[in-house]
N, C-alpha and C positions, 0 to 999 in steps of 0.2 A: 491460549497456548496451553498444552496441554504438559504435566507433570510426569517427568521423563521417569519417576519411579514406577510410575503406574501400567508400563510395561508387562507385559505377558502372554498367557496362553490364548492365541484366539485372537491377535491384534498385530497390527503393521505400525513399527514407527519407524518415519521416513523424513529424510527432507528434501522438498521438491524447490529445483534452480531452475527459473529460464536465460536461456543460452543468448544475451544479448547481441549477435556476431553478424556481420554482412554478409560471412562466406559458412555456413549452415555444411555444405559437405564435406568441407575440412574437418570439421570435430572430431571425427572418429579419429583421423591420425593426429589430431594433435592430443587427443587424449590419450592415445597408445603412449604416445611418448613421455609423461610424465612418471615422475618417477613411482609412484607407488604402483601404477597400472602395468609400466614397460616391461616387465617380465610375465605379463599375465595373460594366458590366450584368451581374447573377447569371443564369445558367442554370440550369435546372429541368426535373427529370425524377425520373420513378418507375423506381423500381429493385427487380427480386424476384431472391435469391437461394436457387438450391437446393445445400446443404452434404454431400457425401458422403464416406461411412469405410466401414472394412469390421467387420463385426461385432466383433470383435478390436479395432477403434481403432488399426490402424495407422499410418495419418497424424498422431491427435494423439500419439503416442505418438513421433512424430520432430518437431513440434511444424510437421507440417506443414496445408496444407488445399486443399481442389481442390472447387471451388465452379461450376455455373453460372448467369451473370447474365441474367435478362432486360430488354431495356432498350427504347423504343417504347413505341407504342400498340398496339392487338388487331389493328388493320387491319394492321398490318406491325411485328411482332416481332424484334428481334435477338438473335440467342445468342450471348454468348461465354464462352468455359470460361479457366478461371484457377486455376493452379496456384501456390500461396505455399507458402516458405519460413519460417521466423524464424530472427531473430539470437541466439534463448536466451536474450536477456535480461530483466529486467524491469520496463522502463521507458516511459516517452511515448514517448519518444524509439526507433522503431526504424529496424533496416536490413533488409528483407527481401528477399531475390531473391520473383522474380515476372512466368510468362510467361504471357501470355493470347494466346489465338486464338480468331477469327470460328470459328462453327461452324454448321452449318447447320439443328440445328434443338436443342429438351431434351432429349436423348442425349449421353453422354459419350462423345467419340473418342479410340479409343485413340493414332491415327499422332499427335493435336496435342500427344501429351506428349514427345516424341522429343527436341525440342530442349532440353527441360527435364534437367541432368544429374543434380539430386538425385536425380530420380524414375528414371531410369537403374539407379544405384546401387541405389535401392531397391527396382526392380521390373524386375528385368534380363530372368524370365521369364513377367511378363505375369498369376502368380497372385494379386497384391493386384488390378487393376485388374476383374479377373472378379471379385472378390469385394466388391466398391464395390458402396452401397447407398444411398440420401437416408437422411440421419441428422437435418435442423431447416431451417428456411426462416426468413429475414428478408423483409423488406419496407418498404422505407421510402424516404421522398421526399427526394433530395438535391438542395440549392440550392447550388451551384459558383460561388467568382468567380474570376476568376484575375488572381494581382499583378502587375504587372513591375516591378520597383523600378529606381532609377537605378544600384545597383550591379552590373545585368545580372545578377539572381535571378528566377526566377518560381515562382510556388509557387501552386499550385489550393487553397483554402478552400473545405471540403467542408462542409454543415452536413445532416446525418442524422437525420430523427425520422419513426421507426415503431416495428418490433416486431421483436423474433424469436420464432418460435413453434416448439414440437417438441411434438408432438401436441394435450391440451388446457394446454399449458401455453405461457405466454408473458410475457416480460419488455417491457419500451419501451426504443426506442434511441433518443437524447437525446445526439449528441456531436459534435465538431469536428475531423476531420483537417486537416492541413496537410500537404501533401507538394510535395517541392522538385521542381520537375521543369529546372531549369537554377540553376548557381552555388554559393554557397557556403553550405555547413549553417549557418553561422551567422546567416545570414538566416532562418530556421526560427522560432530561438528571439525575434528580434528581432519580428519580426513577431505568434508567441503572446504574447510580453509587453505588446506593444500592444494585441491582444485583451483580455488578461487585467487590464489596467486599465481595464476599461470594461462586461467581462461576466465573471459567474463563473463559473470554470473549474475542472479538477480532473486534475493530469497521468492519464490514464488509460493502465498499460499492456496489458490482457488485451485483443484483438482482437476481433471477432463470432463470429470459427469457435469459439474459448476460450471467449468466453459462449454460444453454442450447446452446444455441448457437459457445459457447467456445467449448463445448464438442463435439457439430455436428463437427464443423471445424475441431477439434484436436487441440486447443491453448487454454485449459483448464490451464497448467501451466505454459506457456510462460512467461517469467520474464520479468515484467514493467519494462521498461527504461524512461531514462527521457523523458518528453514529454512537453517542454517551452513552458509559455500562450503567445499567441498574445497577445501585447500590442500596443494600438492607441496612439497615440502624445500627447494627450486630456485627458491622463487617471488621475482619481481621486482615490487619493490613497487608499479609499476601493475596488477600482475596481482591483489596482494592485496587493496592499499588500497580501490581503487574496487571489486570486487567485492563485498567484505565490506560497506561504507558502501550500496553501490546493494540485495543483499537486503534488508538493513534498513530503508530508506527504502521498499523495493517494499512491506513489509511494514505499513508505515504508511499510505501511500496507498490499498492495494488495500482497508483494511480500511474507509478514511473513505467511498470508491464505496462499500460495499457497506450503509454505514450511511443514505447515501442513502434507503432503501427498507427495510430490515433493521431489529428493532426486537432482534435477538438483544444480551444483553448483554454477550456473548464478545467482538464485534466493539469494542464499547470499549476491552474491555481488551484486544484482543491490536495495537490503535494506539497505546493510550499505551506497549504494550512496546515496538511497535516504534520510535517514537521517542525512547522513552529509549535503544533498544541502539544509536541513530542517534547520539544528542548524545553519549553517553559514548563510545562511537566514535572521533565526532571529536576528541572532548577528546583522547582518547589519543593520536591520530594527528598530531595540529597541531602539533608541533614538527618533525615529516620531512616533510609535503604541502608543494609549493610554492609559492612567494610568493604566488600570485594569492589576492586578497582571498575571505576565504570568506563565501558570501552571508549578508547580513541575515534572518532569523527570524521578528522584530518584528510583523508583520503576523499570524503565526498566532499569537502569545499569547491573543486575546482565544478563538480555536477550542481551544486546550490546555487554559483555566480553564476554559470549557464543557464538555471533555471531564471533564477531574478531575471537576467537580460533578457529573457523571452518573454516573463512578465510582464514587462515596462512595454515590450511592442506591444506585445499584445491588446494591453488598455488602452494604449493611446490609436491604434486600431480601430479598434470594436467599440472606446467609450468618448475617449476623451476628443476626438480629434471630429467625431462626425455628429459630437452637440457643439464642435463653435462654427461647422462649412460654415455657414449661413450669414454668423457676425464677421468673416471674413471677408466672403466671396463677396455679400453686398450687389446681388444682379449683376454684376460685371464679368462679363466675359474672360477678361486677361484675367484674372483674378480663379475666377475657375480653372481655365488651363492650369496654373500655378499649381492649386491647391490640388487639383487631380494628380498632378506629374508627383506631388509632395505624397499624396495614398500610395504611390504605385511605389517609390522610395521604400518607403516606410512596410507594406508586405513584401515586395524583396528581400527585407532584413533578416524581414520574423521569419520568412522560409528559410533562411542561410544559417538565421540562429538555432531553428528547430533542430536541422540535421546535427547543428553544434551539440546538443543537447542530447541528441541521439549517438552522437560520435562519444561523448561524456560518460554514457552509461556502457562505453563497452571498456571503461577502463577497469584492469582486475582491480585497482583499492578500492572500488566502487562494492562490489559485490563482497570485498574481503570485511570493510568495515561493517555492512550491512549484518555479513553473516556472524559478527562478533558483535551485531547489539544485539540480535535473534537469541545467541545463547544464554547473555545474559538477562534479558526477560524471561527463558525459561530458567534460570539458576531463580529469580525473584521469585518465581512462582512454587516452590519448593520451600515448604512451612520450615523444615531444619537449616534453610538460609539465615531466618529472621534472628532462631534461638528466642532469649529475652526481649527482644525489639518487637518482637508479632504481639503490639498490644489489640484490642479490639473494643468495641462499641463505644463510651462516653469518652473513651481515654481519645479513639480517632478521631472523632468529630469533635471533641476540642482541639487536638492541635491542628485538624482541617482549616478551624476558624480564624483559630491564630496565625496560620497561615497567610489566608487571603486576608484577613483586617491591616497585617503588615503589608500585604502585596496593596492592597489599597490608600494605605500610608504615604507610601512611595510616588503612585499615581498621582496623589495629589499634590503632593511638594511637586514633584515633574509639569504638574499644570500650570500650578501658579507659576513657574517659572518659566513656561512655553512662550517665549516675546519674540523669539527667532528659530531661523528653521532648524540649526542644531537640536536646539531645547522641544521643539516639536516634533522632531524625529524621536526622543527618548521618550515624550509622552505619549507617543503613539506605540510604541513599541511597550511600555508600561499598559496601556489599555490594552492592548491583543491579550498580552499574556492572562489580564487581570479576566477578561472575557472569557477567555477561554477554559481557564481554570475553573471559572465559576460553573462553567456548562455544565463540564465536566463532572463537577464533585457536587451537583445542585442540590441531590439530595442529604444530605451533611450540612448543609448552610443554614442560615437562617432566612428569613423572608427576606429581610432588610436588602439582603445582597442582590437581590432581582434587580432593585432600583441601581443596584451599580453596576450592574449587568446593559442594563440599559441606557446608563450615562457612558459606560466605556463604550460600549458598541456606537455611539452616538460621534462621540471626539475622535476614537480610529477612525469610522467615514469621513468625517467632515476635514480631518489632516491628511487623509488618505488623499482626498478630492483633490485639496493645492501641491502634496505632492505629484501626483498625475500631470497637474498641470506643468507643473518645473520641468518634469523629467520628460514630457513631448517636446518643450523649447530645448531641452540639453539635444535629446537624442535628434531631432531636427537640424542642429548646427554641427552635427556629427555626419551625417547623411547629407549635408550641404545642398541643402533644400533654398529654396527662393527666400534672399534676405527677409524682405517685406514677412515672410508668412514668421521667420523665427522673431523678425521684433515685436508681432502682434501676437504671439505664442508668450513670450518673455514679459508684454507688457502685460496681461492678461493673467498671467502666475501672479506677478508684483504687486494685482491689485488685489490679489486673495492671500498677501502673506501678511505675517503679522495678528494674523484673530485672536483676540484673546477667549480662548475657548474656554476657558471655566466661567468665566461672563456669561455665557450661552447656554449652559444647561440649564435644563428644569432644575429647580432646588436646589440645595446643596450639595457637594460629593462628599 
């Protein structure tokens, strides 16, 4: 996420929303009517963009993109060419450098990159630009209003709905920039949060060139998994904190977009990971972050218990339910009928839940809350946030340690005491967090913590397993499936509860 002071001559800072809504052509008037917009005449215009890389992937490959725009009518066409930068990070919220020139017709000119110095650096002798090729095209009608607020801010509200296409394939673009073009960033977010109580939103950080490109490839909806920041010896805890906290958070959001449209089951689970390694995160961090209030939550509980519930189908789906057919079914015919009519139950759910979950995301506390963790990871990221608390090198990696040896502490009391399912629910949930942290902060740790890396990963699967199992007998008797299958569900859990899992691990925890 990029540091909102670092603003200036020669950069775009924006934050991009996608527009979660059923009804896509209504936007425009329900955005007219809101009240900052309502007295502002919108302008309109058709916009084609052509995206070029070089066979290689150059540009995305320094996460950059060099696009030409057409803008007009047939009778009299504009070109400009536009060279963007990123901030690397992975948020709404970006800062991109960014130079465009008039050009005089769809041909790329080499002299309008000259002022541009990334591209300098990167093409000192002119062989990436020979080798630029159109790699995807967008198209889509953008309706523009622009604010001026009484604090001397102005900011353009871009509202985009077309497509991007690369060959026969094509996605819809459905989203909301805002970019400052005078004052203070924090007008940015003030203004998406007035949006975002009124229409729903979704921080979106991947740009068009990024989903161009996703789309060329075919990993349009690939589920983000975690992706742990390097961290150097030396680090200062703005450098850690908010990094560490913002891939996890990317991790979450990028997964909910994609669930938008994605029925893949992966994308469930790898948002409810990423925002558990977001809240365990913060749990651990909240006693060094400073003072400012950390945002409220509240509003996505009702999207979390949606997700859980898709969850629970989903495993007993895909895992749980098609390694016991067989100790059921038993060659028996009736038995099969049963168990078949029980599969077909059980994905009717998960499709009824899915849309539940998609109905979820269009609620505005959804995007409101989001867009108020968004700010405050970029307040974290802002070294005059810390003051006196931005200690760094020996001082964070000790209290790193001290951190997780307490989070480990805990673990282990919660184990010895795991005899029932309550008590194994707290020490599973004690292993996630403890896993995940470690991942996280691995380089800060000591050796030692790999083996508890791997004793926690070990006891979350193996409680994870019997709760699987429970939770197919629950949800089975919910769904009113064939007696017989829920008391062989039921007895089959009963005979995996109770483990004493600290019994079970290699050596000691």
């Amino acid at each position: 996420m990029p540091s909102t002071s670092q603003h200036g001559p020669g950069a775009e800072l924006e934050i991009k929303l996608a527009l979660p809504t059923a009804d896509p052509a209504s936007l425009a008037r329900q955005l007219a009517r809101l009240p900052a917009l309502a007295r502002r005449k919108p302008v309109r215009k058709q916009v084609d963009n052509i995206y070029f890389d070089t066979p290689a992937q150059a540009l995305r490959a320094q996460r950059m993109a060099l696009r030409l725009r057409r803008v007009g009518g047939d009778d009299a066409p504009q070109w400009l060419q536009t060279f963007k930068t990123s901030d690397g990070g992975d948020s709404a919220l970006s800062l991109r450098g960014e130079w465009e020139v008039p050009v005089p017709g769809p041909a790329l000119v080499q002299a309008a990159l000259q002022a541009a110095p990334p591209w300098q650096r990167l093409d000192p002798e002119g062989a990436v630009f020979a080798a630029l090729q159109p790699c995807f095209a967008t198209a889509f009608e953008r309706t523009a209003w622009t604010v001026r607020r009484r604090d001397g801010s102005v900011i353009e509200v871009a509202l985009d709905l077309g497509q991007i296409t690369s060959g026969q394939r094509s996605v819809p673009i459905c989203e909301l920039e805002l970019e400052l073009l005078a004052g203070a960033p924090t007008a940015l977010f003030d203004l998406a949060r007035h949006i975002a109580l009124h229409i729903a939103v979704l921080p979106l950080a991947a740009s068009k060139a990024q989903r161009g490109h996703a789309l060329r490839d075919g990993t349009l909806d690939t589920p983000l998994r975690a992706r742990p920041q390097p961290l150097g010896g030396d680090v200062a805890w703005h450098h850690m904190v908010q990094p560490v906290l913002g891939e996890m958070f990317a991790q979450f959001t990028a997964n909910l977009n994609a669930l938008r449209h994605c029925d893949d089951p992966e994308l469930v689970h790898q948002a409810r990971v990423g925002w558990r390694r977001f809240r365990g995160a913060v749990r651990l961090f909240k006693p060094a972050v400073p003072a400012q209030a950390l945002p409220s939550w509240q509003g996505l509980q009702p999207l979390l218990t949606a997700l859980g519930e898709l969850r629970d189908l989903d495993v007993a789906c895909t895992q749980t339910l098609p390694a016991l057919q067989n100790a059921f079914v038993a060659e028996c015919a009736e038995r099969m009928q049963a168990w078949q009519a029980m599969e077909l139950a059980f994905r009717h759910a998960a499709v009824h839940q899915r849309r539940a979950v998609r109905h979820a995301l269009q609620a505005p506390a959804v995007g409101s809350d989001l867009l108020a963790i968004t700010l405050w990871l970029d307040e974290l990221a802002r070294p005059e946030a810390w003051g006196a608390q931005d200690i760094s090198g020996k001082a964070v990696r000790r209290w790193v340690r001290q951190r997780i040896q307490r989070l480990h502490a805990q673990w282990k009391k919660a184990l010895r005491d795991s005899t029932h399912a309550e008590s194994q629910h707290r020490a599973r949930i004690l292993a996630k967090r403890l896993r995940y942290n470690i991942e996280a902060l691995c380089p800060l740790l000591p050796a030692r913590t790999q083996r508890w890396l791997q004793q926690a990963s070990g006891v979350q699967a193996g409680i994870g397993a019997s709760r699987d199992l429970l939770q197919a007998g629950v949800l089975a008797q919910r769904l009113a499936v064939d007696r017989g299958i829920v008391a062989f569900l039921r007895g089959y859990a009963a005979g995996r509860a109770g483990v004493p899992w600290a019994s079970q691990l290699p050596g000691s925890v």
